[in-house]
C-alpha positions as CSV (number, residue, x, y, z in Angstrom):
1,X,130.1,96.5,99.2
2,X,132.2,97.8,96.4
3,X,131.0,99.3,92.9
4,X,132.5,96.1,91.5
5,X,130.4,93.7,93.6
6,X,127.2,95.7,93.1
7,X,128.5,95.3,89.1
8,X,128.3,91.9,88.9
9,X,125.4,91.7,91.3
10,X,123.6,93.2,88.2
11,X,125.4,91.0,86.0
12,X,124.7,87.7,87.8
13,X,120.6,88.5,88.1
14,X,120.4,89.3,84.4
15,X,121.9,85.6,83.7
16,X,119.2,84.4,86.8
17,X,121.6,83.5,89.2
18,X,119.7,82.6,92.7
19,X,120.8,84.6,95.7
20,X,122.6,81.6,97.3
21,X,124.9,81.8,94.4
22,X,125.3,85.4,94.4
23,X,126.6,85.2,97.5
24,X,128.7,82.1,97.5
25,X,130.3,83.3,94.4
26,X,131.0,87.1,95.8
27,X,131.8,86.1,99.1
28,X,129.0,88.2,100.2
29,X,126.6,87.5,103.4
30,X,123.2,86.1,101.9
31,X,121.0,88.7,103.8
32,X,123.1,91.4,102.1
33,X,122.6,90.1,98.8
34,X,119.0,89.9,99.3
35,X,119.3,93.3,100.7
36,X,120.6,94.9,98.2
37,X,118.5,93.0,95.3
38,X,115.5,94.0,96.7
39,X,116.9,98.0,97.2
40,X,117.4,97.8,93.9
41,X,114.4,96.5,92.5
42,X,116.6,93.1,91.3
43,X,114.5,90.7,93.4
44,X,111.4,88.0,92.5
45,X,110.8,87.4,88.5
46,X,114.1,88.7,87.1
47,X,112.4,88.9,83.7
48,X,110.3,92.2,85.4
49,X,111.9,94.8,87.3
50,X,110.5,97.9,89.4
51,X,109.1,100.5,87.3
52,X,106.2,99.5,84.6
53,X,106.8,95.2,86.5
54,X,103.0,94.3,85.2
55,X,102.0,94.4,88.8
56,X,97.9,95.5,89.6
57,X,96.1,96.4,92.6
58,X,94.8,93.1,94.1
59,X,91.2,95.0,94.2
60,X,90.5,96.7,91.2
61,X,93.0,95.7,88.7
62,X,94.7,99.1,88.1
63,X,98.2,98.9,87.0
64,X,100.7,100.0,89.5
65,X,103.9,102.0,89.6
66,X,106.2,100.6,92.3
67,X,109.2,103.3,93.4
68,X,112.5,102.2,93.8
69,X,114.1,101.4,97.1
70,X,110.5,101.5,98.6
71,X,108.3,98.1,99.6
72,X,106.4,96.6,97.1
73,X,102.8,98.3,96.7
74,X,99.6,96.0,96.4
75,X,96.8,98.0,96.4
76,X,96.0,101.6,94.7
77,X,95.0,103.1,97.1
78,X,93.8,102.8,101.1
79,X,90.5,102.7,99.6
80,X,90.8,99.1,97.8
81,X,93.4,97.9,100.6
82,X,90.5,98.4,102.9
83,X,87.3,97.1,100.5
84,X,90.1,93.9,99.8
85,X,90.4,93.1,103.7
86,X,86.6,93.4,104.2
87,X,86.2,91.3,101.6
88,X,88.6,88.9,102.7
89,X,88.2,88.2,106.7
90,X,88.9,84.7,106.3
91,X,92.8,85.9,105.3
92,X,92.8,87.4,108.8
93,X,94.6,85.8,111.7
94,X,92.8,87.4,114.6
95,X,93.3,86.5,117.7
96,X,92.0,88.2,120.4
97,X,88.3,88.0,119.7
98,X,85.8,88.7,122.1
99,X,81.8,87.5,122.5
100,X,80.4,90.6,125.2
101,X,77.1,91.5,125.8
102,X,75.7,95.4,125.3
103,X,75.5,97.0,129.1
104,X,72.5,99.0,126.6
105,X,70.5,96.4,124.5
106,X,72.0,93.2,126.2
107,X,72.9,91.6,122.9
108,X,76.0,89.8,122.1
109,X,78.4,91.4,120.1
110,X,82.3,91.0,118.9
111,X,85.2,92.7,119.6
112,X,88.9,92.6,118.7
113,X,91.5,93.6,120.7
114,X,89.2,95.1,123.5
115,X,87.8,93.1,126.2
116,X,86.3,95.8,128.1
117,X,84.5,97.3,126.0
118,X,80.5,97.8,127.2
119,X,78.5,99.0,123.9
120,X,77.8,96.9,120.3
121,X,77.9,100.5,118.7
122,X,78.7,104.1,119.4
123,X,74.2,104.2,119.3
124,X,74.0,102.4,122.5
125,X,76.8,104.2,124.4
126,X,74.8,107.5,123.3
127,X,71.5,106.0,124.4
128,X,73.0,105.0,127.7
129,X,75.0,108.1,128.7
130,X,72.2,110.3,128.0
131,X,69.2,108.2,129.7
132,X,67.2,106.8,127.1
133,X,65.3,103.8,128.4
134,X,66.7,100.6,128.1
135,X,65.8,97.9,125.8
136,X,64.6,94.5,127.8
């Protein structure tokens, strides 16, 4: 892509031209407009670009300061992204869930991803291993 084309690239999403005409009007692959736009902060609400966009962390509300060239951040910190996601299982599309039963306390338990696993908790597996008596 030439200096020219990325010119009017800038040009044409200042006057809120869609992608499709972008590239129809340039010549220019779609995916490589969409590329570049979003490389170069240019994409979603043209009205708001990367640094200082308005955008807050979905879990506490702090403002955010997205870099350029870099994906989009949603969350502060790993802190919130994981207290969001707790807080919001039902957003989850798990699908390898599994109903065992404790080879310690015998009661049913849940687990993702593992189907061989033997203990509810890390408690159990200690109890087990090192011969505490089992619960009936």
């Amino acid at each position: 892509m030439t200096g020219e084309q990325k010119k009017s690239i800038h040009e044409m999403r200042a006057e809120k031209f869609s992608y499709s005409q972008i590239a129809a009007s340039l010549g220019i692959s779609l995916n490589t407009i969409k590329s570049y736009c979003r490389r170069s902060g240019l994409q979603g609400n043209l009205s708001q670009t990367a640094k200082g966009d308005g955008t807050v962390c979905q879990q506490c509300g702090k403002r955010l300061y997205q870099k350029q060239k870099q994906k989009p951040k949603k969350f502060c910190s790993d802190q919130c992204r994981r207290a969001w996601w707790k807080d919001h299982q039902d957003r989850l599309h798990k699908k390898a869930v599994y109903v065992l039963t404790c080879a310690h306390c015998g009661t049913s338990f849940q687990s993702y991803g593992n189907k061989k696993r033997k203990y509810c908790s890390h408690a159990c597996y200690i109890k087990d291993r090192f011969g505490e008596e089992k619960a009936s």
